[in-house]
C-alpha positions as CSV (number, residue, x, y, z in Angstrom):
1,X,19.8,9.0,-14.6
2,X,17.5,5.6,-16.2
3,X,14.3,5.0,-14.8
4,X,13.8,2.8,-12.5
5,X,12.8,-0.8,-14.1
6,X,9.5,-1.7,-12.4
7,X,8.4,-5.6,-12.8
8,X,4.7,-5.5,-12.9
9,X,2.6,-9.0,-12.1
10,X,0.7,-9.7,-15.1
11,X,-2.6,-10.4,-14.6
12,X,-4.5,-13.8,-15.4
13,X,-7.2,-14.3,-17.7
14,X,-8.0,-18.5,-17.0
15,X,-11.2,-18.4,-18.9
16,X,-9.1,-17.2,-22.0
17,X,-5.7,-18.5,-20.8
18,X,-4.0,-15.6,-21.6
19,X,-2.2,-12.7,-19.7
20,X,-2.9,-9.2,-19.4
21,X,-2.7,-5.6,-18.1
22,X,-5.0,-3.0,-17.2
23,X,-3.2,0.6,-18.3
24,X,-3.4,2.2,-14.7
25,X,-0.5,-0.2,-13.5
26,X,1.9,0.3,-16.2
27,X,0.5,4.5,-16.6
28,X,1.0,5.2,-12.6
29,X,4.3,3.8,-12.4
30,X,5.0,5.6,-15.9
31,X,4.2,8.8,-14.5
32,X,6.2,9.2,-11.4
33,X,9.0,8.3,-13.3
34,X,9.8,4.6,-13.7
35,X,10.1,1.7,-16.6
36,X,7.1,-0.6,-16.0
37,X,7.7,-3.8,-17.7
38,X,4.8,-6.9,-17.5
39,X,6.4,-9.7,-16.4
40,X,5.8,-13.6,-17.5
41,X,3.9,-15.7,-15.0
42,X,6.4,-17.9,-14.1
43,X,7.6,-20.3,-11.9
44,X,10.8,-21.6,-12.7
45,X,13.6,-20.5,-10.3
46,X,16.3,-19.5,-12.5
47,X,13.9,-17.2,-13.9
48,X,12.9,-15.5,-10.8
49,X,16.3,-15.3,-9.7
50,X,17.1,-13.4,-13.1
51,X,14.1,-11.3,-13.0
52,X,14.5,-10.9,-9.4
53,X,18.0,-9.3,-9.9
54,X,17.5,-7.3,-13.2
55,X,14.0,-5.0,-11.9
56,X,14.8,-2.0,-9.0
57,X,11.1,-3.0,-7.8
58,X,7.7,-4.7,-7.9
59,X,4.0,-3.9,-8.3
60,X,2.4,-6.8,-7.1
61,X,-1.2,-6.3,-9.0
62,X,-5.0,-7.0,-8.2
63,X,-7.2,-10.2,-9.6
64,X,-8.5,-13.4,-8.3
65,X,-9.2,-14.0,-4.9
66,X,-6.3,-15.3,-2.9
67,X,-6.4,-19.1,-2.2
68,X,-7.3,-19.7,1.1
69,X,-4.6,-22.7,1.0
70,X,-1.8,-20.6,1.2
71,X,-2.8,-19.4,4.7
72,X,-4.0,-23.1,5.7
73,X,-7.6,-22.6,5.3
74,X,-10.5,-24.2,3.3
75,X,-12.7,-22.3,1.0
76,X,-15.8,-20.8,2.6
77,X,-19.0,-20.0,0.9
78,X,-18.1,-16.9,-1.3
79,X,-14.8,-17.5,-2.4
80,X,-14.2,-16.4,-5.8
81,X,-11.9,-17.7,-8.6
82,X,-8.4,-18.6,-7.8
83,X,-5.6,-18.5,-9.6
84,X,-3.4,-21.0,-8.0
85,X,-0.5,-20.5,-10.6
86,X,-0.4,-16.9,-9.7
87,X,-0.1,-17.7,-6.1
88,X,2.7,-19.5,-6.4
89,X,4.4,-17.6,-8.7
90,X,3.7,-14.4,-6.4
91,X,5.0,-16.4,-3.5
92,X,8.4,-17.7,-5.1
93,X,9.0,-13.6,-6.2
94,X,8.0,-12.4,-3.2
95,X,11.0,-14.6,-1.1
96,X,13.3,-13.0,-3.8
97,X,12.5,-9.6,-3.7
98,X,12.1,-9.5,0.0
99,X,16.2,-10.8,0.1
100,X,17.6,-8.6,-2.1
101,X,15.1,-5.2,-0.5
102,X,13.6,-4.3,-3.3
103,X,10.5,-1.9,-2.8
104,X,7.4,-3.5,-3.3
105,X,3.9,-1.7,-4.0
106,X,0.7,-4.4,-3.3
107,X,-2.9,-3.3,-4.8
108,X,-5.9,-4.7,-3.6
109,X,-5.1,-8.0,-4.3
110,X,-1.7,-7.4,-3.4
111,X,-1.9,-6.2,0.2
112,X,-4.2,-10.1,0.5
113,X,-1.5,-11.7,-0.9
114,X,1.4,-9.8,0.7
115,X,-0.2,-11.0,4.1
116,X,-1.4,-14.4,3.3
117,X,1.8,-15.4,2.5
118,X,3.9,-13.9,5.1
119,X,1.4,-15.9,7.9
120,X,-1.7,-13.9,8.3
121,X,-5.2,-14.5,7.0
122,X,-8.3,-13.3,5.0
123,X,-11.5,-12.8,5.2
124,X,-12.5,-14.9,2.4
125,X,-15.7,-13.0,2.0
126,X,-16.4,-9.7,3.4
127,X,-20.3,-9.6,2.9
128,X,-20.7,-13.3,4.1
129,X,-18.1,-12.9,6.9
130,X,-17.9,-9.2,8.1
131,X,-21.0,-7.4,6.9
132,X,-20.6,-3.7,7.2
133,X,-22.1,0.2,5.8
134,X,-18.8,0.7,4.1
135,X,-18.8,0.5,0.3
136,X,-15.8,-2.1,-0.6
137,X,-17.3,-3.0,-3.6
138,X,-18.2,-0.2,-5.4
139,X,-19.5,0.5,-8.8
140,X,-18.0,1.9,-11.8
141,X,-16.7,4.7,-12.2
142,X,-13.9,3.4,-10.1
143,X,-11.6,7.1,-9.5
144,X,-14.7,8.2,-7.6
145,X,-14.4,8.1,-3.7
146,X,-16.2,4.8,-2.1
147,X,-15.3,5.7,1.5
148,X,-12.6,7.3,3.7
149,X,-9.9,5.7,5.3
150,X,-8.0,7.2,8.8
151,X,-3.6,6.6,8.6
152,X,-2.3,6.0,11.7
153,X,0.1,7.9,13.1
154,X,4.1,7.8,12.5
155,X,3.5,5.3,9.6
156,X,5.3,6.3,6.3
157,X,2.1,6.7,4.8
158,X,0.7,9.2,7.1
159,X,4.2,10.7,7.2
160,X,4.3,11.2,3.1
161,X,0.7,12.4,2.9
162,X,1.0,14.5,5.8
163,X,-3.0,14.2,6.2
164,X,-4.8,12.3,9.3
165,X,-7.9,11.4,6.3
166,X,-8.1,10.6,2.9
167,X,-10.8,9.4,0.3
168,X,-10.6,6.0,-1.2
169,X,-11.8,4.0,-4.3
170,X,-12.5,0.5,-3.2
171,X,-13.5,-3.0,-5.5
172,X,-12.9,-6.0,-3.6
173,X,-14.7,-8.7,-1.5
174,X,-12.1,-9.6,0.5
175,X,-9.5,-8.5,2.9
176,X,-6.7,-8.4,5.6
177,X,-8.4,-10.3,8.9
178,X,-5.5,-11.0,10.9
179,X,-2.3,-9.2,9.9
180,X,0.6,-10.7,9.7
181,X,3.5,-10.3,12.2
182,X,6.1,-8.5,10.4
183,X,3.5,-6.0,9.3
184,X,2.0,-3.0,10.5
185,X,-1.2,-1.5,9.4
186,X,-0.6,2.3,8.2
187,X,-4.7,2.7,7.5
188,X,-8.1,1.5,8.2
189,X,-11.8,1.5,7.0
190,X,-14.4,3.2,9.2
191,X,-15.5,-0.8,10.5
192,X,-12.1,-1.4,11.3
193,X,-10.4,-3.1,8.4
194,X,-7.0,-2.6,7.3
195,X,-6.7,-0.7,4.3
196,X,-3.0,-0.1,4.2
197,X,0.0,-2.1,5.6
198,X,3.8,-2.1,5.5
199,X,6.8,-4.3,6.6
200,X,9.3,-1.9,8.8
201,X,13.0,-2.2,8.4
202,X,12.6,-2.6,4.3
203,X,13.4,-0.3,2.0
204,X,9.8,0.3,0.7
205,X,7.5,-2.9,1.4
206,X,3.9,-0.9,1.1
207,X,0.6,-2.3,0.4
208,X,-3.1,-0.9,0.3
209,X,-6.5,-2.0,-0.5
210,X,-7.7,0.5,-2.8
211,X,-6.6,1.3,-6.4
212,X,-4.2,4.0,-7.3
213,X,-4.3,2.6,-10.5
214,X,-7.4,3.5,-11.1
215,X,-7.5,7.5,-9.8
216,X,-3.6,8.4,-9.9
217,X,-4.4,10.7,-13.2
218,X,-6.7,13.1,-10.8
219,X,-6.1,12.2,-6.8
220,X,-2.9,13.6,-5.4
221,X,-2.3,11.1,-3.2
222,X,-2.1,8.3,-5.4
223,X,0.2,10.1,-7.4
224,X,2.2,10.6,-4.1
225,X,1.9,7.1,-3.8
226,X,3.3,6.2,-6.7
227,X,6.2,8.9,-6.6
228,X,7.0,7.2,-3.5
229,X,7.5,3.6,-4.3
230,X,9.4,4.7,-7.8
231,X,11.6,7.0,-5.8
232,X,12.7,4.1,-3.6
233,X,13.4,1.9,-6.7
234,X,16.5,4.9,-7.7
């Protein structure tokens, strides 16, 4: 049987204008099994269509803060760098890939965008907006535990991990505020915010807020996470 062809969202260096990828994405996806292939950031529609058609799935990655346009608001004091290009890249694959069912896995970033652009919103700053005890911005090294998250029950998550609890890695600023309608949240911080989030009646449309990418070489669950969203790409 061929792997499974997994298109990975590059990620975007502005100050350098270049692309990039940290080795977690590609090495995670490697691992359970599938092809991870970077993709070009790209906005042209035949493209996507091609590239939309030719992967069995999609990693949408972590970076730049989500623009606070794409779910109708203005920036707020803390917003971070943009990367508007991305955005609407991301949104124009997204459309594609949610067409044709092909599983999806959001990171960090990815859960933001994955609910910004199918009509929820963001806390643009989590420190300035929410402030809380939980560590979501933690320090290096990142495949330590930052904090726990609880799954809710009869989720897919909770369901492949078998576990009510697990331990999390966490680096970002900010984060699901309201959830979007045709998701459903599958975990959540100790103060309440969603670390986890799927779309039922897909094929595999997952998302969390922490990085598998980064602890998937010694946490089980990542691994499990992984194993998951390559097995729905076969």
């Amino acid at each position: 049987m061929k792997k499974p062809l997994i298109g990975v969202v590059p990620l975007v260096d502005i100050g350098r204008d270049s692309l990039w990828m940290l080795p977690g994405y590609m090495d995670g996806v490697a691992q359970a099994g599938g092809l991870p292939v970077m993709l070009p950031l790209t906005e042209d529609g035949q493209d996507l269509d091609r590239l939309a058609a030719l992967c069995d799935a999609f990693l949408f990655t972590g970076g730049q803060d989500v623009d606070p346009a794409l779910y109708g608001q203005s920036p707020l004091s803390g917003l971070e760098e943009v990367s508007p290009e991305r955005d609407r890249m991301e949104t124009a694959l997204l459309e594609r890939v949610l067409a044709l069912d092909k599983p999806l896995l959001g990171i960090c970033r990815g859960i933001q965008f994955l609910n910004a652009a199918l009509g929820g919103d963001l806390w643009q700053d989590i420190p300035g907006q929410m402030p809380s005890d939980v560590t979501h911005r933690m320090k290096p090294p990142y495949d330590a535990v930052a904090h726990t998250v609880d799954l809710v029950p009869d989720t897919p998550l909770r369901q492949l991990l078998g576990r009510e609890q697990i331990g999390v890695n966490s680096c970002h600023h900010q984060g699901v505020r309201t959830l979007a309608g045709c998701l459903s949240v599958m975990a959540t911080a100790p103060d309440g915010l969603t670390e986890a989030a799927y779309m039922p009646g897909k094929r595999l449309v997952w998302a969390v807020q922490w990085h598998p990418e980064f602890s998937f070489r010694t946490d089980q669950a990542s691994q499990m996470i992984f194993a998951a969203f390559v097995d729905a790409a076969r």
